[in-house]
N, C-alpha and C positions, 0 to 999 in steps of 0.2 A: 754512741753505740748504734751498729744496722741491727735490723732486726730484719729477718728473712722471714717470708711466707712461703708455707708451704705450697711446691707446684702442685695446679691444678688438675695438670695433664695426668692420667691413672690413678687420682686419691679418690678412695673407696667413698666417702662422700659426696663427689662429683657423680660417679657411676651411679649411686643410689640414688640421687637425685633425678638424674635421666629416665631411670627407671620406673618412677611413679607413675601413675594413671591418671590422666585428668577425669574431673567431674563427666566431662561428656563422654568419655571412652567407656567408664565405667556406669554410665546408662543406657551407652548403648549395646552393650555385654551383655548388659541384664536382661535391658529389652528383645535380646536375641535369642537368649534364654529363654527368656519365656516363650515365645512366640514357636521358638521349636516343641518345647513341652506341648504347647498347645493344638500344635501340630500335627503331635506323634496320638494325641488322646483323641483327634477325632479323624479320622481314617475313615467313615463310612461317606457315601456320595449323596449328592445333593444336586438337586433339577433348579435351575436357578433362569428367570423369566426378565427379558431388558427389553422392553417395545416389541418388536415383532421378531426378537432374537429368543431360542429357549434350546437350554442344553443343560447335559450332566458333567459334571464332575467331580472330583474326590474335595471334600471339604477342604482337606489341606493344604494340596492346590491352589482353592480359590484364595483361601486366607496369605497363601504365600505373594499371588499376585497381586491382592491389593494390599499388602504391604508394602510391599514393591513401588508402586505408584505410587503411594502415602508418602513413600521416603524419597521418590521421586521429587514428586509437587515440593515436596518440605526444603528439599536442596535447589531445586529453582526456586522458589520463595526468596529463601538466605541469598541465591546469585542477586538477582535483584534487587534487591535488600541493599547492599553492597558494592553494588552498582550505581545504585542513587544516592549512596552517602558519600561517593569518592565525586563524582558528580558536585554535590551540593560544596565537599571543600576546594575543590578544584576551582570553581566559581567563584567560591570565598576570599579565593586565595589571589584571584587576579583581579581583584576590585579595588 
């Protein structure tokens, strides 16, 4: 006796499957979440002093640019990262 499996080409299963959120998607939603909240709540401007640089801007602004860079540096970081692990098996691997 065959036994057939059901294809996996359009079973609702598969589609629901694709459809989930990983861990990291679903912290980074959040964290964008918040950070617009946090965003929208401080609206007033602020005089902000870096060595012999000093200016104003809208708090929100600021916070949006140095999010910015945080998520900048954080994804060069991971290149890097990733960079010297393929690196280290590569090596590995012709030795």
């Amino acid at each position: 006796m065959v036994q057939q499996r059901p294809s996996a080409v359009g079973s609702p299963e598969t589609a629901a499957s694709r459809a989930r959120l990983s861990g990291g998607a679903i912290a980074a939603l959040s964290g964008g979440g918040l950070l617009v909240v946090f965003m929208l709540q401080n609206r007033q401007s602020v005089t902000l002093s870096f060595l012999f640089w000093r200016f104003t801007w809208p708090l929100w602004l600021f916070t949006l640019v140095v999010a910015l860079l945080g998520a900048f540096v954080w994804f060069g970081l991971g290149v890097l990262r990733r960079h010297r692990r393929r690196k280290a098996r590569r090596s590995a691997r012709d030795d």
